[in-house]
C-alpha positions in Angstrom: 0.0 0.0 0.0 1.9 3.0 -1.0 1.5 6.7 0.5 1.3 9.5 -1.4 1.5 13.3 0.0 -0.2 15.5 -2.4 1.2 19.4 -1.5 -1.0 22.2 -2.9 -4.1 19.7 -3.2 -6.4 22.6 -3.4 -4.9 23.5 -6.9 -6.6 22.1 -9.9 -4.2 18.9 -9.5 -5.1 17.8 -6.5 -8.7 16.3 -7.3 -7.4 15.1 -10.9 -4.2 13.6 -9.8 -5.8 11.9 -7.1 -8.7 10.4 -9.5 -5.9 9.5 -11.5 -4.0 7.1 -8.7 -7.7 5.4 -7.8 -7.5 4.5 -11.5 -5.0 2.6 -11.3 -5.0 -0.6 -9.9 -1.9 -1.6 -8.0 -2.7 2.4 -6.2 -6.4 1.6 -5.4 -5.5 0.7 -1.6 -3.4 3.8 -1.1 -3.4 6.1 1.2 -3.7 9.9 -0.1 -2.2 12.4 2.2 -4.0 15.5 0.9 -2.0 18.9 2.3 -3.3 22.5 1.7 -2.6 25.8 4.0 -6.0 27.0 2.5 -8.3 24.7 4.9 -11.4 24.9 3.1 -10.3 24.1 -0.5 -8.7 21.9 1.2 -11.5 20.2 3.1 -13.8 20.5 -0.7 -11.0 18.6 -2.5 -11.2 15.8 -0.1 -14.7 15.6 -0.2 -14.6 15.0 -4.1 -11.7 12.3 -3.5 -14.0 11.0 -0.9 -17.1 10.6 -2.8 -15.2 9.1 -5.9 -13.6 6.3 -3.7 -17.2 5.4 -2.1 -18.8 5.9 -5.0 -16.3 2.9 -6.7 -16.2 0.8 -3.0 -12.5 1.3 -3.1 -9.7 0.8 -0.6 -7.9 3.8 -1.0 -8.2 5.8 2.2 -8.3 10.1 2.5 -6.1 11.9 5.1 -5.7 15.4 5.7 -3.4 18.4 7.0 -2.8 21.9 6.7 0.9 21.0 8.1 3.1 18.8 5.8 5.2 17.6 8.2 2.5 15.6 9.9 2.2 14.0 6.4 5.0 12.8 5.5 6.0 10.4 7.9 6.1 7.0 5.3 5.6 8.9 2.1 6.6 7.0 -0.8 5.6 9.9 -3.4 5.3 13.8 -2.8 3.4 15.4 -5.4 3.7 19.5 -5.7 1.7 21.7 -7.1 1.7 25.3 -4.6 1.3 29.0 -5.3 3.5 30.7 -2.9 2.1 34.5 -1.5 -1.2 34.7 -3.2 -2.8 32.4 -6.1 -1.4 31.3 -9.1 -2.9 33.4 -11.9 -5.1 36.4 -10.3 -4.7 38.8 -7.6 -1.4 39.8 -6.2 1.7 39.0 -6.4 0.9 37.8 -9.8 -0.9 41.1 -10.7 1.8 43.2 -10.0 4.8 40.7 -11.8 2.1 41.0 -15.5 1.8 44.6 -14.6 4.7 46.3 -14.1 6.8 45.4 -16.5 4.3 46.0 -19.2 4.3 49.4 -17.7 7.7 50.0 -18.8 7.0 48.4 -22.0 7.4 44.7 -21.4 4.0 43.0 -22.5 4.0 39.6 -20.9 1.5 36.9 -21.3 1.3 33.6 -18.8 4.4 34.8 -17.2 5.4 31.5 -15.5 8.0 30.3 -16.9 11.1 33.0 -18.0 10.5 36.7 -18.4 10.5 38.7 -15.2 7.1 37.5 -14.3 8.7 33.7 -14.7 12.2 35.2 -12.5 10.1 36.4 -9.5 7.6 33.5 -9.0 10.5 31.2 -8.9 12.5 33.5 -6.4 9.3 33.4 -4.1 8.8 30.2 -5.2 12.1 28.3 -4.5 12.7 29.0 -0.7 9.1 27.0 0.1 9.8 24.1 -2.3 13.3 23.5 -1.2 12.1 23.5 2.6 10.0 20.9 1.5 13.0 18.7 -0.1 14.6 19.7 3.3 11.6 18.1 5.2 11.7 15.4 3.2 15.2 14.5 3.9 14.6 14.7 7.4 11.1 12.5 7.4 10.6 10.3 4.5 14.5 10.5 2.5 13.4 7.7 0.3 10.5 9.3 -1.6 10.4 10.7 -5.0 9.4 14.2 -5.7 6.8 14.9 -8.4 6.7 18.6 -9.0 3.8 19.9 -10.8 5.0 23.3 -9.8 6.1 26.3 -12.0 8.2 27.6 -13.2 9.4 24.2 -13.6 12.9 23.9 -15.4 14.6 26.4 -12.4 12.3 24.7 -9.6 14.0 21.1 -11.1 18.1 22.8 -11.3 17.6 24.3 -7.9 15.9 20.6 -6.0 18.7 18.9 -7.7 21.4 21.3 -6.1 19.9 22.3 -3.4 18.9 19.1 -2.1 19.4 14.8 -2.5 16.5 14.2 -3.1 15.0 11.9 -6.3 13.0 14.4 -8.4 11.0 14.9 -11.4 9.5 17.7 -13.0 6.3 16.9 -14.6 3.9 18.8 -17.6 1.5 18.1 -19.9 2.8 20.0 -22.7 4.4 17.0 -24.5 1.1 15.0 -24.3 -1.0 18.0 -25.5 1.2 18.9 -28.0 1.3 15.7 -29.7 -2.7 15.3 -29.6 -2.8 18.5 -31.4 -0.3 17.8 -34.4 -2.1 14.5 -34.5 -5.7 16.1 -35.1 -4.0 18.5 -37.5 -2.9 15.7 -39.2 -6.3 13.6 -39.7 -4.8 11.0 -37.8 -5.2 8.2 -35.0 -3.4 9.4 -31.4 -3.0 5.8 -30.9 -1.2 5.3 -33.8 1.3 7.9 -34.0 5.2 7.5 -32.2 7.2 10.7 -31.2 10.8 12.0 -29.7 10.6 15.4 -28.0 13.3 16.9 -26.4 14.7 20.3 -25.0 13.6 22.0 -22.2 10.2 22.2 -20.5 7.6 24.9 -22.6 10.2 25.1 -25.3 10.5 20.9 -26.1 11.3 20.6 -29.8 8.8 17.7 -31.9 12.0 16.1 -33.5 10.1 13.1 -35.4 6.6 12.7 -35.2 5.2 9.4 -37.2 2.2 7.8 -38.2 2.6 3.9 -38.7 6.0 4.5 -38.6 6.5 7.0 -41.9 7.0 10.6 -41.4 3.8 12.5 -40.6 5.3 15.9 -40.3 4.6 17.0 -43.6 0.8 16.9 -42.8 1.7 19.0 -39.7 3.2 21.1 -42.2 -0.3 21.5 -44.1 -2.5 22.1 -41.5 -1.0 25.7 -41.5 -3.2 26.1 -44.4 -6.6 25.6 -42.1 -7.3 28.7 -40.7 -9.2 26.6 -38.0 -5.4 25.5 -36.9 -3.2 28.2 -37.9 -5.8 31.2 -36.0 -5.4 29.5 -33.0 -1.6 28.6 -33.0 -0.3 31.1 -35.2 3.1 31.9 -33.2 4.0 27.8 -32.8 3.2 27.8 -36.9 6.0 30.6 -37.7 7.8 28.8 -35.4 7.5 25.5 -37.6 8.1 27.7 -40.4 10.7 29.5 -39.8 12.7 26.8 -37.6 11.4 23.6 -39.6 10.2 21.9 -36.0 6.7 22.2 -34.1 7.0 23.4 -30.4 5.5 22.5 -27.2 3.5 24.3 -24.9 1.1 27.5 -26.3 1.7 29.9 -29.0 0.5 32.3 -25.6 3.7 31.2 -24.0 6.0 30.8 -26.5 5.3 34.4 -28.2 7.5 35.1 -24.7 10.8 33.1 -24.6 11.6 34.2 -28.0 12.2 38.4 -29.2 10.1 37.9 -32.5 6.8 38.5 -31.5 5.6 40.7 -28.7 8.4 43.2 -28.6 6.3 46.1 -29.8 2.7 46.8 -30.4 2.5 46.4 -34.1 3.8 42.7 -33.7 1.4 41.7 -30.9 -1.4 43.1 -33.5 0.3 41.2 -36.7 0.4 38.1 -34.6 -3.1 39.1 -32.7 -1.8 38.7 -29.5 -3.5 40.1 -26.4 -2.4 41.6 -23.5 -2.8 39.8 -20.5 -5.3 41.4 -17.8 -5.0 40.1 -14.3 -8.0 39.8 -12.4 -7.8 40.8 -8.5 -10.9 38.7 -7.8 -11.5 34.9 -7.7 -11.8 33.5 -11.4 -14.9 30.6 -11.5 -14.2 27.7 -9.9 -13.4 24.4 -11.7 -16.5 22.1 -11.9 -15.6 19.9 -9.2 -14.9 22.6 -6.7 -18.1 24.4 -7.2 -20.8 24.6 -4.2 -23.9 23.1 -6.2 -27.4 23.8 -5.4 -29.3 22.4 -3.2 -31.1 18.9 -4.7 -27.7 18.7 -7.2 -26.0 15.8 -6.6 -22.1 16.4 -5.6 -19.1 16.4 -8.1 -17.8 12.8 -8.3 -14.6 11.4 -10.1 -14.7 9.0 -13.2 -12.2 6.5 -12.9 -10.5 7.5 -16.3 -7.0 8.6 -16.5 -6.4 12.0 -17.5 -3.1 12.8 -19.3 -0.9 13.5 -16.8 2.2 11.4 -15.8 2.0 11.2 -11.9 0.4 7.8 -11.4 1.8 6.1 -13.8 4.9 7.1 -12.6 3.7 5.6 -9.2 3.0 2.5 -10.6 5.9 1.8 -12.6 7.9 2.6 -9.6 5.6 0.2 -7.3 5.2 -2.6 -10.1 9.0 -2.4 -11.6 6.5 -2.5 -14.9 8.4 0.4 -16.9 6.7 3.5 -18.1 7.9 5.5 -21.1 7.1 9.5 -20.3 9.0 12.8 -20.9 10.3 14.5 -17.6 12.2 17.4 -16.2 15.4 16.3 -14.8 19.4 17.2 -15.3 21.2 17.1 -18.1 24.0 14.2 -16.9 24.7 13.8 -20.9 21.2 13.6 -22.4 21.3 16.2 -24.9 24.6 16.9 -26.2 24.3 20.0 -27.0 22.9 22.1 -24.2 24.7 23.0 -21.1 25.7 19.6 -18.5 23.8 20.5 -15.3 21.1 22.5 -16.6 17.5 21.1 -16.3 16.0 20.0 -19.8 12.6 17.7 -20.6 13.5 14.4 -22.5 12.5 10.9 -22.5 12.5 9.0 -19.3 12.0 5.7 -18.1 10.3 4.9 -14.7 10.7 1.4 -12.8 11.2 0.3 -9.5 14.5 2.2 -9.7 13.8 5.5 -10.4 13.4 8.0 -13.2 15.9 7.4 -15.9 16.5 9.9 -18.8 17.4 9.0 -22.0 19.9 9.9 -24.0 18.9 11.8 -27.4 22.2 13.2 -28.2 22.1 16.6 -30.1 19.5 19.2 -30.7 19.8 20.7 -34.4 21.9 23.5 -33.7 19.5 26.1 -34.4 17.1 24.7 -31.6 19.8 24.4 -29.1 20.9 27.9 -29.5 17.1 29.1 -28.6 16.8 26.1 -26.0 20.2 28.4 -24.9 19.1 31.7 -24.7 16.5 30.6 -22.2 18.9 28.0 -20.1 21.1 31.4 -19.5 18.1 33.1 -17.5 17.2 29.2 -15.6 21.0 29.3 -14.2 21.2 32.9 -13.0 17.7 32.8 -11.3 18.8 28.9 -9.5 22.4 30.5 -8.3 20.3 33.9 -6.7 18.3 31.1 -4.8 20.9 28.8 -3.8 23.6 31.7 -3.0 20.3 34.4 -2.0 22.0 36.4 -4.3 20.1 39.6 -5.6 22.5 40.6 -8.2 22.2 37.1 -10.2 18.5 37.5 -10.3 18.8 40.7 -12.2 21.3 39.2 -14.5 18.4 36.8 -15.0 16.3 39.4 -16.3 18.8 41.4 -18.0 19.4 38.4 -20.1 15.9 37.4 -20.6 15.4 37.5 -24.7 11.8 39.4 -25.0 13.4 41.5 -22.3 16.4 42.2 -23.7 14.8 42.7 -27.0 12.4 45.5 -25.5 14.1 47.5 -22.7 17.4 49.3 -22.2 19.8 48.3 -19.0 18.4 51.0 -17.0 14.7 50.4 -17.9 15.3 46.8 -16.7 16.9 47.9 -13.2 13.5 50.4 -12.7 11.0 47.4 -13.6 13.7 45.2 -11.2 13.6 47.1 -8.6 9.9 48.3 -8.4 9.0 44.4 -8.6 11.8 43.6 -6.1 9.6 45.9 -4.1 6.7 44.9 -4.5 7.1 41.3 -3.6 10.0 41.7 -1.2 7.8 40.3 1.5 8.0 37.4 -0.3 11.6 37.5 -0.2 13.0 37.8 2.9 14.8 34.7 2.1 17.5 36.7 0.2 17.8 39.0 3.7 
């Protein structure tokens, strides 16, 4: 009977991730160790995860605790998913990391991944997840970390220097990508084979197949739709221009690369929007909403959503391998980006771990971009891990859309105010 300590299980991972372990078989008696400092999403989540395991007459039992500590006592698997200082994408601090930078010029999108917005949620970010690879060295040293967490490459770097703990860094960008490119191309998910390496929101589609023969030039074609190419315009000049389809958004890749938001003519020739931070709740997911009175209560269906977590679980429990893409170091996977840094390639999981595979080298033009991004993940990880200031403007300074749009001194303002604005969150660096 494994235990697994779910961290942040009022975010929209905790109910799915959990419906996803009671889907599995070898998981169904576990026990799920739900943790969340907001008590009353965290008491709703548990209720769904409740009602789904007596709904199905399961084994799996529900625990809960604001404290993780209390939690983690015989964990085999900690699962992240946290917001640290306020939520993830409304209110403040996230409000004022879209804001202010687009004040000086700087139009940011998502903001959770590079880009100032991306620098500053990892630096308040950071601290609380490597105290929690701290706790787990102290309580439960064996288990393997799961972070759903952004922004995930420099959350991956600094667990893997910061601590000795067995990590992973998990998205769904790979698997979403890949159903996409698959509909554009007419063709069977199921039948279609991929490698995808890189690093995690900027993972290059190096071969994508149907029945084994190249199926990229149907990719290629589907620019033509307007049904496709409207609605991923930015990851289609990216194809075009670069010859290989991206992962994650074209709303997050228009911001690790200088070519498309930089001024406001190009966010109108590419039709993107600015991003406009609400300082209220957004709706609540389905699951988490307070239905009327007579409506029966949100209940799981035991089928497995996309993500990796429980299969990783399994595999690890079962020594039945699992084939996934994860965030993990660089020990020689990809030749041609940077030993150390964090990058998102094939794995394998069994009852030995997570092992990556080795791909060998990026095209060259790819690795350069894959690059330009890696330079802002290692001077945001060494501010954390040496609570040094200065590297974490260097991080910005060498940001491409920010270094594209804004002069030195512009970017030591926009530093600055944002340093101030969120140094409550960082009195780590004190």
């Amino acid at each position: 009977m494994a235990k697994i300590v779910i961290i942040g299980a009022g975010s929209g991972f905790g109910g799915k991730l959990s419906v996803d372990i009671l889907c599995r078989k070898p998981l169904q008696d576990s026990t799920i160790a739900l943790c969340d400092i907001d008590q009353g999403r965290l008491e709703m989540t548990a209720a769904y995860v409740q009602r789904t395991i007596d709904r199905y007459s399961l084994p799996a039992k529900v625990i809960t605790d604001t404290d993780r500590r209390r939690l983690m006592d015989g964990a085999d698997f900690v699962v992240t998913s946290i917001s640290v200082g306020g939520r993830a994408y409304w209110g403040k601090p996230y409000h004022d990391e879209i804001h202010i930078p687009r004040k000086y010029g700087l139009d940011q999108d998502i903001g959770d991944t590079i880009g100032p917005a991306g620098v500053f949620r990892f630096l308040r970010t950071a601290p609380v997840q490597l105290e929690i690879c701290w706790d787990m060295e102290e309580i439960c040293p064996s288990a393997l970390l799961l972070n759903y967490t952004n922004p995930m490459a420099m959350l991956t770097w600094a667990h893997s220097e910061g601590s000795g703990i067995a990590n992973v860094g998990l998205c769904h960008s790979v698997q979403g990508t890949t159903q996409l490119m698959a509909k554009m191309a007419g063709i069977p998910y199921s039948e279609v084979s991929y490698l995808v390496a890189g690093i995690n929101h900027q993972a290059w589609v190096l071969e994508f197949c149907h029945k084994g023969q190249d199926a990229y030039p149907l990719v290629r074609a589907a620019r033509e739709n307007p049904q496709f190419y409207d609605k991923e315009r930015i990851r289609f000049e990216i194809l075009r221009h670069f010859d290989y389809f991206v992962t994650e958004s074209s709303r997050h890749n228009s911001e690790y690369v200088p070519y498309f938001r930089r001024t406001p003519e190009l966010r109108d020739k590419y039709k993107l929007r600015s991003r406009e931070v609400k300082m209220d709740a957004p709706v609540l997911r389905d699951w988490l909403k307070d239905l009327g009175e007579g409506e029966e209560p949100a209940v799981g269906t035991l089928k497995p959503s996309v993500e990796y977590a429980s299969g990783i679980m399994e595999a690890t429990l079962t020594n039945q391998p699992m084939r996934f893409n994860g965030n993990l170091m660089n020990t020689g996977l990809i030749d041609n980006l940077p030993a150390g840094c964090c990058v998102e390639a094939p794995c394998l999981a069994d009852a030995r771990g997570i092992h990556g595979c080795h791909v060998g080298p990026l095209p060259a033009h790819l690795a350069a971009i894959n690059r330009s991004n890696i330079a802002v993940h290692e001077l945001a990880v060494r501010a954390v891990l040496h609570r040094d200031r200065r590297a974490a403007f260097h991080a910005c300074c060498l940001d491409p859309l920010t270094a594209a749009t804004l002069d030195l001194d512009q970017i030591q303002a926009m530093f600055d105010e944002l340093w101030e604005a969120d140094k409550h969150l960082l009195t780590w660096f004190e």
